[in-house]
VMD Tcl script that builds the backbone (N, CA, C; Angstrom):
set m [mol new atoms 351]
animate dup $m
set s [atomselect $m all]
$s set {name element resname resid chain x y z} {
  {N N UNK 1 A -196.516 116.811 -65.035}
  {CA C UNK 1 A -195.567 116.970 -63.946}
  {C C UNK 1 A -194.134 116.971 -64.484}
  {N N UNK 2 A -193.651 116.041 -65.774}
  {CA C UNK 2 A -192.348 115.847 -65.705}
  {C C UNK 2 A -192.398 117.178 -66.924}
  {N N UNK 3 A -192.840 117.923 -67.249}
  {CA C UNK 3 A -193.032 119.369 -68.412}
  {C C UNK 3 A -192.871 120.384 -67.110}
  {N N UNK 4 A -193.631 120.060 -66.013}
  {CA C UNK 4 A -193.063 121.191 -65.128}
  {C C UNK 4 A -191.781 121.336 -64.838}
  {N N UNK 5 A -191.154 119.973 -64.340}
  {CA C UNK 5 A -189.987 119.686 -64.151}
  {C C UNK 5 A -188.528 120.237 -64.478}
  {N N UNK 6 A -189.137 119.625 -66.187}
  {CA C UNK 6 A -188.030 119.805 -66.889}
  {C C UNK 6 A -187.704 121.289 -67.231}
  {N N UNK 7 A -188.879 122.009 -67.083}
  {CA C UNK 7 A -188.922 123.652 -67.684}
  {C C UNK 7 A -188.175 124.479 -66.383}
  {N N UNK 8 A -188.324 124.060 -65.229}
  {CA C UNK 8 A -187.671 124.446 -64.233}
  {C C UNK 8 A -186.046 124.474 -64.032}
  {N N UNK 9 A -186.129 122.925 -64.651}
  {CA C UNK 9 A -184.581 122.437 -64.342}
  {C C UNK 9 A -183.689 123.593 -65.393}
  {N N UNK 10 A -184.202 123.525 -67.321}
  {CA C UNK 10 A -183.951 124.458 -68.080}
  {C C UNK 10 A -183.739 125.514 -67.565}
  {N N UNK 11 A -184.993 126.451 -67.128}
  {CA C UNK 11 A -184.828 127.803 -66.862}
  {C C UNK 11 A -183.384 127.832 -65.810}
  {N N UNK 12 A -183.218 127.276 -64.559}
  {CA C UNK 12 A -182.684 127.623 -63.311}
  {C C UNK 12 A -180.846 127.235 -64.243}
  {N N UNK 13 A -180.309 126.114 -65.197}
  {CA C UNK 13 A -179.678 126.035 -66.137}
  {C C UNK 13 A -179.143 127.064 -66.348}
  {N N UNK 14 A -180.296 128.094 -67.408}
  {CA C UNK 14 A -179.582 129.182 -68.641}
  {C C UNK 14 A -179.966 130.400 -67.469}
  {N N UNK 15 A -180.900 130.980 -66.585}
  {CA C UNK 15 A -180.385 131.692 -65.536}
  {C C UNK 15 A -179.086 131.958 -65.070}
  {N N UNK 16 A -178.283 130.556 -64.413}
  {CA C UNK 16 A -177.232 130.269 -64.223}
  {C C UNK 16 A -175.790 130.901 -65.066}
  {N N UNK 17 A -175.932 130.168 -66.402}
  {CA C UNK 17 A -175.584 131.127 -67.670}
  {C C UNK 17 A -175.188 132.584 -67.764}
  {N N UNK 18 A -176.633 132.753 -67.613}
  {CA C UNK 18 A -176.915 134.336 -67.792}
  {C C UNK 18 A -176.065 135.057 -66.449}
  {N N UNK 19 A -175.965 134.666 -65.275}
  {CA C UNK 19 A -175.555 135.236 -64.390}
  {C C UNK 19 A -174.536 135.761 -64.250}
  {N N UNK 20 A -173.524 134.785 -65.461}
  {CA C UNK 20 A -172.097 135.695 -65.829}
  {C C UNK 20 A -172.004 137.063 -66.789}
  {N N UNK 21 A -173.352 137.524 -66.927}
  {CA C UNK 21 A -173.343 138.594 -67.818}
  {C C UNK 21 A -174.255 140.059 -66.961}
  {N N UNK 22 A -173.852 141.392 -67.074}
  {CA C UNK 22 A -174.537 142.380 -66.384}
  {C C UNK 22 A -176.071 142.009 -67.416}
  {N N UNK 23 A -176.368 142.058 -68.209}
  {CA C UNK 23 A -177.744 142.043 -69.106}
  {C C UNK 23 A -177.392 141.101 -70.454}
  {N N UNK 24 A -178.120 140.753 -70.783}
  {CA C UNK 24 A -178.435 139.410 -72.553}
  {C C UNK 24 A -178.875 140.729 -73.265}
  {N N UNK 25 A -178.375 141.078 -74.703}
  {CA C UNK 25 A -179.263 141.191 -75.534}
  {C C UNK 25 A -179.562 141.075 -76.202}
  {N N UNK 26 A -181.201 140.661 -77.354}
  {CA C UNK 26 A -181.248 140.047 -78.040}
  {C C UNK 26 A -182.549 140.460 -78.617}
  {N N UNK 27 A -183.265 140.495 -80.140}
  {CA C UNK 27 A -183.782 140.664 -80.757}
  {C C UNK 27 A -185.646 141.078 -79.580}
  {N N UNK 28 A -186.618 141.797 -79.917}
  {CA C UNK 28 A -187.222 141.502 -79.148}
  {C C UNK 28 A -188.269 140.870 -79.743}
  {N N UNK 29 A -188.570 141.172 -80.968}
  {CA C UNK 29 A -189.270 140.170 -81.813}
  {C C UNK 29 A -188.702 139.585 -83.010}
  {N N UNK 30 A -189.403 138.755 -83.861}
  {CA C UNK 30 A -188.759 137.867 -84.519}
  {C C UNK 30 A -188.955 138.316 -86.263}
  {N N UNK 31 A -189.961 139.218 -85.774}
  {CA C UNK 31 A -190.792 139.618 -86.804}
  {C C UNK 31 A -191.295 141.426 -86.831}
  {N N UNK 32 A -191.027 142.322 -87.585}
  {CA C UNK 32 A -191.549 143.353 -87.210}
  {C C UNK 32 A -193.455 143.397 -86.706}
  {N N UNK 33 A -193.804 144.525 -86.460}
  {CA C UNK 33 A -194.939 144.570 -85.795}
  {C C UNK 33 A -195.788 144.030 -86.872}
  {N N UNK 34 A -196.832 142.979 -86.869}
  {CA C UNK 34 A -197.990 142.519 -87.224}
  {C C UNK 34 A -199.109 143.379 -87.140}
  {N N UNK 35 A -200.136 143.103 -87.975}
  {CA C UNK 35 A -201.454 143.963 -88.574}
  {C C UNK 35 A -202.193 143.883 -87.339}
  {N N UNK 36 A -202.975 144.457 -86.843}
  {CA C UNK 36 A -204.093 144.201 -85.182}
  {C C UNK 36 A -204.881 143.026 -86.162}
  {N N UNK 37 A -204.981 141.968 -85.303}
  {CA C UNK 37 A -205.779 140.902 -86.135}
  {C C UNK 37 A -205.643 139.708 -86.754}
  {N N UNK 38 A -203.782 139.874 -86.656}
  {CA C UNK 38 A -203.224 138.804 -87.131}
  {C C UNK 38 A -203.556 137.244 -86.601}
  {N N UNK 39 A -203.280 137.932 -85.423}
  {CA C UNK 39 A -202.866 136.402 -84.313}
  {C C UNK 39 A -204.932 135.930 -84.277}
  {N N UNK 40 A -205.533 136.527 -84.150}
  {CA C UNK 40 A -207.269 136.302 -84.290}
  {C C UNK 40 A -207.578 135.780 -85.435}
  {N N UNK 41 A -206.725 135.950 -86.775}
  {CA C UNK 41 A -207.613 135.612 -88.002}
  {C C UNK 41 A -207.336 134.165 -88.128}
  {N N UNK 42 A -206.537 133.032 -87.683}
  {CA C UNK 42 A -206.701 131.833 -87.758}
  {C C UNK 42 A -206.931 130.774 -86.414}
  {N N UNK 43 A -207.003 129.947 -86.638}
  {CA C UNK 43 A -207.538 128.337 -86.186}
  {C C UNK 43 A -206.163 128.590 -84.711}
  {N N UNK 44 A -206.746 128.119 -83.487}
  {CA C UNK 44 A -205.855 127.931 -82.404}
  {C C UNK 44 A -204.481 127.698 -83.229}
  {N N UNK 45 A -204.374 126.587 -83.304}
  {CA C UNK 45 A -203.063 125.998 -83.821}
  {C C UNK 45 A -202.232 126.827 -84.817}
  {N N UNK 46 A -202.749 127.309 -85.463}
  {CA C UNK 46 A -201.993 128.456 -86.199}
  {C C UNK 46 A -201.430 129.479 -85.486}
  {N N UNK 47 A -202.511 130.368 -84.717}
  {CA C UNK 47 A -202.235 131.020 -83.937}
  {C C UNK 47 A -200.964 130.799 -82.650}
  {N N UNK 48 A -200.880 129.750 -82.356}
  {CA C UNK 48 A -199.938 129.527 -81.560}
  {C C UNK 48 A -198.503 129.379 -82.408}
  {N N UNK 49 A -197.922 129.118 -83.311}
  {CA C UNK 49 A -196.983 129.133 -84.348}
  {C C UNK 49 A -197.072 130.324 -84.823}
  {N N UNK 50 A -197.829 131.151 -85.034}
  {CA C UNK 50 A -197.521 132.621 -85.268}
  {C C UNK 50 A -197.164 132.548 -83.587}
  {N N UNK 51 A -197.569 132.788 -83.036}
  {CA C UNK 51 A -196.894 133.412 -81.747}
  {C C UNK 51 A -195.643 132.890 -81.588}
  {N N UNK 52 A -195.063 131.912 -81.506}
  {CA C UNK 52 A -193.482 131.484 -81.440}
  {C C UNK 52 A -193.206 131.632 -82.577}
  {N N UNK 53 A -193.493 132.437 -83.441}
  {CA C UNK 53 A -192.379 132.701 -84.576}
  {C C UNK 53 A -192.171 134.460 -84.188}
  {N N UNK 54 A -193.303 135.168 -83.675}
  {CA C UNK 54 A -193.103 136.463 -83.708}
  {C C UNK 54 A -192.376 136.873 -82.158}
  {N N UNK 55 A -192.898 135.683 -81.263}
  {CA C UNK 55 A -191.760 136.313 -79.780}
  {C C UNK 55 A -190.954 135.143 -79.138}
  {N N UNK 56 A -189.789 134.888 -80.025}
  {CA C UNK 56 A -189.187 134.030 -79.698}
  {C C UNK 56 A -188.281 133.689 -78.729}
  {N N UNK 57 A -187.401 135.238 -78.960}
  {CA C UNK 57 A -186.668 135.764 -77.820}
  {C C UNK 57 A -187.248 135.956 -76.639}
  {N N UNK 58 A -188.576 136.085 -76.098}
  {CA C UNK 58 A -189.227 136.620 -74.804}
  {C C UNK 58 A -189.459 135.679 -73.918}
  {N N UNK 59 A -189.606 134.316 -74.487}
  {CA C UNK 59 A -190.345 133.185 -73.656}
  {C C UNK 59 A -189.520 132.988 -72.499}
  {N N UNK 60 A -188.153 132.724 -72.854}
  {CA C UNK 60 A -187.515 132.825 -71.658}
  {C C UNK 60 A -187.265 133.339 -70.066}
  {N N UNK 61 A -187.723 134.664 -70.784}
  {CA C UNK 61 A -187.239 135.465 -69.778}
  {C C UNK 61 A -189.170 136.006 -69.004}
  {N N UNK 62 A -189.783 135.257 -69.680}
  {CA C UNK 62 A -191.432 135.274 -69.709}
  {C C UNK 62 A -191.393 133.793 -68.278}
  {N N UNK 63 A -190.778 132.767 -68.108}
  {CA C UNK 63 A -190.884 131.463 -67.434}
  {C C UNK 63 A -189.971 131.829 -66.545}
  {N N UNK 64 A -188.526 132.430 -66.513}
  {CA C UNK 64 A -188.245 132.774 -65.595}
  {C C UNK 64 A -188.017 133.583 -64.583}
  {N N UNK 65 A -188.748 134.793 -65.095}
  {CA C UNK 65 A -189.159 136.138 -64.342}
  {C C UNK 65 A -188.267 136.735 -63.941}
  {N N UNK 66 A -186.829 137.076 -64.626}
  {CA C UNK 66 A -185.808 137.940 -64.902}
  {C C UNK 66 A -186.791 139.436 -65.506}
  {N N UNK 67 A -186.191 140.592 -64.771}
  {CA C UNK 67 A -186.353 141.645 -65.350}
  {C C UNK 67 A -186.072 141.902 -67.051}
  {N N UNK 68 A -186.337 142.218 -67.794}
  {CA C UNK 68 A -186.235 142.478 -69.171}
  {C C UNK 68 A -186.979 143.723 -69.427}
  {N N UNK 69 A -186.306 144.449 -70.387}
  {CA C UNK 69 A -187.151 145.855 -71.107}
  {C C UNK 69 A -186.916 146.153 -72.361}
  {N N UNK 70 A -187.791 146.620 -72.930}
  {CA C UNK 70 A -187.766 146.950 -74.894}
  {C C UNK 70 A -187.167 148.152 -75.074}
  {N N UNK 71 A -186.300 148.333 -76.210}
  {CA C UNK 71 A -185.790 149.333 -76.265}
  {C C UNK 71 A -185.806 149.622 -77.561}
  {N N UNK 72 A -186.732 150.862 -77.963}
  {CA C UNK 72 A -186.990 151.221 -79.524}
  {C C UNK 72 A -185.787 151.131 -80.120}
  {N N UNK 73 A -184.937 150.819 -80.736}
  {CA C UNK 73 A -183.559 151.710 -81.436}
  {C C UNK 73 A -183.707 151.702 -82.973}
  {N N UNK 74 A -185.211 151.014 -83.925}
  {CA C UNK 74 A -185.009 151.653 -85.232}
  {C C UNK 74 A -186.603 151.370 -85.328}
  {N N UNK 75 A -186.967 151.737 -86.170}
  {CA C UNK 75 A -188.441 152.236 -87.428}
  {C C UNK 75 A -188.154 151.463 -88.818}
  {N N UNK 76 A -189.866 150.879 -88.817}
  {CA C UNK 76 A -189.957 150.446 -89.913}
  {C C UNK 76 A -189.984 151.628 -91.256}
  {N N UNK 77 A -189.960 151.821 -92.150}
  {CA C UNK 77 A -190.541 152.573 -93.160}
  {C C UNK 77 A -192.157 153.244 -93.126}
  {N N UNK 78 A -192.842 152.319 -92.238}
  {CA C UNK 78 A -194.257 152.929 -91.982}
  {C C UNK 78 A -194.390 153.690 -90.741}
  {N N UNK 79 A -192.809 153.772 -90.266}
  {CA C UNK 79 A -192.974 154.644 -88.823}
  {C C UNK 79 A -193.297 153.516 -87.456}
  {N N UNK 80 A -193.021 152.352 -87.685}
  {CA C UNK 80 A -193.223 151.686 -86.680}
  {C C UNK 80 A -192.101 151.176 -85.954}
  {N N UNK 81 A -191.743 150.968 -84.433}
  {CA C UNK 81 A -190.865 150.815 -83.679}
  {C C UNK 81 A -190.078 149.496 -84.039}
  {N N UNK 82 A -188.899 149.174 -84.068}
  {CA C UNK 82 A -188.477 147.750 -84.126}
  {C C UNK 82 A -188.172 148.266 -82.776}
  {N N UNK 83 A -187.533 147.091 -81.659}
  {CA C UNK 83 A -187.036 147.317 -80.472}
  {C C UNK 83 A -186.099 146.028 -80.321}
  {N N UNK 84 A -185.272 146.098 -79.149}
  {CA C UNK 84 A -183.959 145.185 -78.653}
  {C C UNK 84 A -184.463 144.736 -77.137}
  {N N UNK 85 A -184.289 143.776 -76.590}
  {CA C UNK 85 A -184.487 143.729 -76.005}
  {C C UNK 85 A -183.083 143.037 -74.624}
  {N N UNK 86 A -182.999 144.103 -73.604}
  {CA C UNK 86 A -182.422 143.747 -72.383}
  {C C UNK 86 A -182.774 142.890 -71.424}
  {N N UNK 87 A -182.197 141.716 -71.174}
  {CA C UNK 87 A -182.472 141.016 -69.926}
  {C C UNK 87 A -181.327 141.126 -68.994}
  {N N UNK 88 A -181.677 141.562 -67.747}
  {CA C UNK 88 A -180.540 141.376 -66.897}
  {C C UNK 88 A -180.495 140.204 -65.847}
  {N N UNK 89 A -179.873 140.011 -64.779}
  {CA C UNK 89 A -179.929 138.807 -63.465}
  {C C UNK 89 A -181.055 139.821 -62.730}
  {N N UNK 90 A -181.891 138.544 -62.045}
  {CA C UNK 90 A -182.548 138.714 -61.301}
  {C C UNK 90 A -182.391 139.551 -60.256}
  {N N UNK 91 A -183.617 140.412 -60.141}
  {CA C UNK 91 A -183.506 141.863 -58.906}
  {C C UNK 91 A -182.555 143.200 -58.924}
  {N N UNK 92 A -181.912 142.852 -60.469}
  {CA C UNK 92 A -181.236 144.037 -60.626}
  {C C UNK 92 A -181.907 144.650 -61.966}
  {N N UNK 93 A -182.989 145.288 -61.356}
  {CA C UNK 93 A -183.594 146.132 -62.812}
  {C C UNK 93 A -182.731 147.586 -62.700}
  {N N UNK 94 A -182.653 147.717 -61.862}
  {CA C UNK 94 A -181.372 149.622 -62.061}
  {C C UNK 94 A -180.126 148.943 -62.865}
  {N N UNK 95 A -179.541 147.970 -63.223}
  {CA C UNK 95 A -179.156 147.865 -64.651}
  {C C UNK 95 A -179.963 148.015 -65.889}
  {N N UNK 96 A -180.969 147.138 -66.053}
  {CA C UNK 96 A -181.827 147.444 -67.092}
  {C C UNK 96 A -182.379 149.203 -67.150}
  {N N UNK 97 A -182.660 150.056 -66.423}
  {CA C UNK 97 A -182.993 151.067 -66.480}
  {C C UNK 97 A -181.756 151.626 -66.767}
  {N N UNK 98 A -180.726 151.487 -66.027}
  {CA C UNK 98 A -179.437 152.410 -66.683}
  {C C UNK 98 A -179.116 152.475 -68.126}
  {N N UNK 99 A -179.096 150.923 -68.420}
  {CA C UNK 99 A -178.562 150.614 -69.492}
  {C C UNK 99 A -179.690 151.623 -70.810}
  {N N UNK 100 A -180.938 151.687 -70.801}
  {CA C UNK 100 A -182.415 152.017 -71.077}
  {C C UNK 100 A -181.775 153.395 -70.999}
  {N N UNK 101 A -181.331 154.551 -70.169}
  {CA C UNK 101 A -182.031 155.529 -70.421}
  {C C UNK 101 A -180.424 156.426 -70.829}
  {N N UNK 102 A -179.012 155.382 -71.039}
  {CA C UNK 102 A -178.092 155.296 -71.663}
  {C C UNK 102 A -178.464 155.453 -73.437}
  {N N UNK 103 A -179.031 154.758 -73.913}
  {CA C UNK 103 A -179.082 154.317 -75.022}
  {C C UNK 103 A -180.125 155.463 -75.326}
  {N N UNK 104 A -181.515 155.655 -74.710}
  {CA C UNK 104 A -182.244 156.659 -75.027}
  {C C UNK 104 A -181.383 157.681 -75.304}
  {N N UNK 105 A -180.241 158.046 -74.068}
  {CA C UNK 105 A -179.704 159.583 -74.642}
  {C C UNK 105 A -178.739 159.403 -76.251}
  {N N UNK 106 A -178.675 158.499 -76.217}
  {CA C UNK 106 A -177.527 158.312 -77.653}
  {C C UNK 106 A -178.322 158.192 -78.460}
  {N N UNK 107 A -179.583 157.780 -78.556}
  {CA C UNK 107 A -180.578 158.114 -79.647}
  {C C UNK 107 A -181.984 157.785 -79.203}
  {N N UNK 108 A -182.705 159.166 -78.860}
  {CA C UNK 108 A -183.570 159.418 -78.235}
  {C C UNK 108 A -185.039 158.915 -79.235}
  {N N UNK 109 A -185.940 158.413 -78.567}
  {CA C UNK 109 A -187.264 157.621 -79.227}
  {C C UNK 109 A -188.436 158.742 -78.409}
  {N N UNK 110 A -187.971 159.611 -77.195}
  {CA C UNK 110 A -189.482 159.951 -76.510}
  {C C UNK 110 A -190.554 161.002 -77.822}
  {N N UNK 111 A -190.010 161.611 -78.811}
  {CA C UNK 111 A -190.878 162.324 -79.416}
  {C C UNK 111 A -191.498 160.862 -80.877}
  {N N UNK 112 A -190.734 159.946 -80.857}
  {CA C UNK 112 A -191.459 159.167 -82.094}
  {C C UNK 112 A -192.878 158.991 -81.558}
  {N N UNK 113 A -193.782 158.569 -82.981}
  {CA C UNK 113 A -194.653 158.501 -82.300}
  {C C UNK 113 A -195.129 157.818 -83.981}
  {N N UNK 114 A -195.684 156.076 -84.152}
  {CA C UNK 114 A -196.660 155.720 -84.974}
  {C C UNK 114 A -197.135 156.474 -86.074}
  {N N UNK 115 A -197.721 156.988 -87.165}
  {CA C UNK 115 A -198.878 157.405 -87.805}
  {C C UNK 115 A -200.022 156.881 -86.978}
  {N N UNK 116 A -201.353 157.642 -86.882}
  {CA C UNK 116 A -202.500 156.998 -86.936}
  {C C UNK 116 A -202.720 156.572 -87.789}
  {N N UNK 117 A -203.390 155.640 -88.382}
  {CA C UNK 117 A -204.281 154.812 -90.136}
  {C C UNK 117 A -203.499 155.971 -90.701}
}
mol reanalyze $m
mol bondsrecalc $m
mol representation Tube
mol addrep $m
């Protein structure tokens, strides 16, 4: 009960924060993209420490259900997406989409596309 509490009191806090800004932005992972298999190949407890090391930036905005969206803007060397990620105030996602399809035109991601294997 007092973990619910306190995570509430936090979130409604840095919400607050955030409210003086049109959108946050900030890394969207911590880590470029991981192998399929990563987060499966060890023991719970591991697995959960890989996960807060690879989405560190997200949790936030994951507990307090602010709109947020990924935004490709570079490639690894193997052709894989890094992305940024936008959070804006609550119920205003036509910022996040503006801001999104702004940045697409200044450097467009719709033809990238992975390697297969």
């Amino acid at each position: 009960m007092f973990a619910q509490a306190y995570l509430q009191a936090v979130t409604r806090a840095a919400v607050t924060a955030m409210n003086a800004y049109d959108a946050i932005l900030t890394p969207t992972l911590a880590l470029p993209p991981r192998p399929v298999g990563w987060f499966d190949e060890v023991p719970p407890a591991q697995n959960f420490e890989r996960q807060k090391r690879f989405t560190p930036f997200t949790a936030l905005f994951n507990v307090s259900g602010q709109p947020a969206v990924n935004v490709p803007l570079h490639w690894t060397e193997e052709g894989l997406p890094i992305g940024i990620m936008l959070a804006g105030r609550m119920g205003e996602e036509g910022t996040l989409i503006s801001l999104s399809a702004q940045l697409e035109q200044a450097r467009p991601w719709h033809d990238r596309r992975p390697p297969l294997w």
